[in-house]
C-alpha positions in Angstrom: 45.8 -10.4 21.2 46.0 -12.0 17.7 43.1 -12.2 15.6 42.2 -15.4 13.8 41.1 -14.6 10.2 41.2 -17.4 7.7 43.2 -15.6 5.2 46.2 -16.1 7.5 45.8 -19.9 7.3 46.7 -19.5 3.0 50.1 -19.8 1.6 50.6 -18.9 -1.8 52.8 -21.3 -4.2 53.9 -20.7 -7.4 54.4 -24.2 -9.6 55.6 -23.8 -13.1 54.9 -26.6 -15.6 56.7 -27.2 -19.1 54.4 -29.1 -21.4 56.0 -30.5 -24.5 53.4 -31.6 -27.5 54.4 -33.7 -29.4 52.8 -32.6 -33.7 50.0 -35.2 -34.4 50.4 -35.1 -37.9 53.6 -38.3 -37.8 52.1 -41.2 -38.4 53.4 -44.6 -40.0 51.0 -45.5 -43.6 51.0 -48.1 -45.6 50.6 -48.7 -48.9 47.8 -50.3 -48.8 45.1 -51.1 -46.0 44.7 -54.5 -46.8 47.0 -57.0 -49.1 46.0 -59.6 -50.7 48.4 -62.5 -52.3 47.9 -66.0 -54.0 50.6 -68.9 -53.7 50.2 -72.2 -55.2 50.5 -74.6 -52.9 54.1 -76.9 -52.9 55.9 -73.9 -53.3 59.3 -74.2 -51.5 60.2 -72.6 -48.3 61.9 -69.4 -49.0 59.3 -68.7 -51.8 58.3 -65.0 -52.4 54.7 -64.9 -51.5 54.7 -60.5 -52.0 56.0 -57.4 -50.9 54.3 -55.0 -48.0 56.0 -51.3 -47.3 54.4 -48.8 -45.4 56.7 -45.1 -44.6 56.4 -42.4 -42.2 55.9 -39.0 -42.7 58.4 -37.2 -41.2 61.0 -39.7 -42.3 62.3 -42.5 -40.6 62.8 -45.5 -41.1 60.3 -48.4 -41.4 60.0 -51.9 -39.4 57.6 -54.5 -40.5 56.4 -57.0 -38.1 53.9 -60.2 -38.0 52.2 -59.8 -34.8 49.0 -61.6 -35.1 48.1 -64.7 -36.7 51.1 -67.0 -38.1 50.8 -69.3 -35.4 51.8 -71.7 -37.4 55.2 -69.7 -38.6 54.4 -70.4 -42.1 55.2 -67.2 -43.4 58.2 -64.9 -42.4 58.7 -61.3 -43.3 61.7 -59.2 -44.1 61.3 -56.0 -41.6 63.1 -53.6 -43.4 62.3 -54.7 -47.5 58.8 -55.8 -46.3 59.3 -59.4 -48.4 56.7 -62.1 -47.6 57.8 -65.6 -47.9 56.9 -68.8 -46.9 58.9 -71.1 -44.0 57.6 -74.3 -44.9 55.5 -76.1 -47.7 51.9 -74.9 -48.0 48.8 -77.7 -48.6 45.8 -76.5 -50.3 43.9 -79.4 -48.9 45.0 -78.6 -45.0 44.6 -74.8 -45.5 43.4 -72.2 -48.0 44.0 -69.3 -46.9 46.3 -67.7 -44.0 45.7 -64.1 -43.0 47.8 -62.8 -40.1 48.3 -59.0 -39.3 52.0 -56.7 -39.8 52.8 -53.7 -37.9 55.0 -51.1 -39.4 56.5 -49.2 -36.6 59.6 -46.5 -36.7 62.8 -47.1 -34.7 62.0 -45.3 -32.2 59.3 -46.8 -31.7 56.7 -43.4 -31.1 54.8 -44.4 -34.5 53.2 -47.6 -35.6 50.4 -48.7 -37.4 49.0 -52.1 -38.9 47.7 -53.5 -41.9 45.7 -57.3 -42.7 47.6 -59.5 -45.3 45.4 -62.2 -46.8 47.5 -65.2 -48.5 45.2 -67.5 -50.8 47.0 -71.0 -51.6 45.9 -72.5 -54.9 45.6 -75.6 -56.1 48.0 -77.4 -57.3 47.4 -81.1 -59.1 49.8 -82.9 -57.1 48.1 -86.5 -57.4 49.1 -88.4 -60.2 47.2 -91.1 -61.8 48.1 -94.3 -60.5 48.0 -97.4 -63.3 48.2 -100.9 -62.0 49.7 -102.1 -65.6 51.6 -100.4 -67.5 49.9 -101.4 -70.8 45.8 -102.5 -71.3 44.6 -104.3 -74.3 40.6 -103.6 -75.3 39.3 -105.2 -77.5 36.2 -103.8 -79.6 33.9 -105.6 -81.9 33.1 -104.3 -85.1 29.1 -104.2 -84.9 29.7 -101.9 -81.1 27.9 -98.6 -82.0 29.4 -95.5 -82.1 
């Protein structure tokens, strides 16, 4: 006769895991948290609006990225030299100001972090007077006050 005991119903396993933690203290910084730039508007495309850089802490090697707000592609970055410039003509009278968001991220890809750029386009006098003559004569009578 076998006796039923619920013990007998158990089998024991034995599972090993190998966890691998990765340090927390890599991370990606930039410079600064925020930039902030001023271009005069009618620069040429090409122009050199600023310079981001950001570096990581255990080493490698930076890439700088627009991934939010130039819609309008009027800026480009350089990823590795973090150079701003502008793709196109800016107008102070269509837009003021442009601010768009960069990630610097390493190669590999395991670190990134982001930072806000703010471009401010100044004014630029770009109307000139128009004249409908090229010479006007006044005339002024000698009793006219001061």
């Amino acid at each position: 006769m076998i006796r039923w005991h619920p013990f007998h119903l158990l089998k024991l396993y034995s599972i090993f895991f190998l966890i691998h933690i990765s340090p927390c203290s890599s991370n990606v910084i930039f410079d600064n948290a925020n930039y902030t730039f001023d271009v005069s508007e009618n620069e040429p495309p090409g122009y050199i609006v600023g310079q981001i850089s950001a570096t990581s802490s255990d080493g490698q090697e930076v890439l700088l990225t627009i991934i939010n707000g130039n819609n309008l592609g009027r800026f480009a970055i350089n990823s590795t030299t973090g150079i701003i410039t502008t793709t196109t003509f800016l107008n102070y009278e269509n837009v003021t100001e442009y601010v768009f968001t960069v990630e610097a991220s390493t190669e590999t890809e395991d670190m990134s972090n982001s930072s806000i750029v703010n471009i401010y386009v100044t004014n630029v006098d770009d109307v000139s007077p128009v004249c409908e003559s090229y010479s006007y004569h006044v005339y002024v009578s000698d009793d006219t006050p001061p």
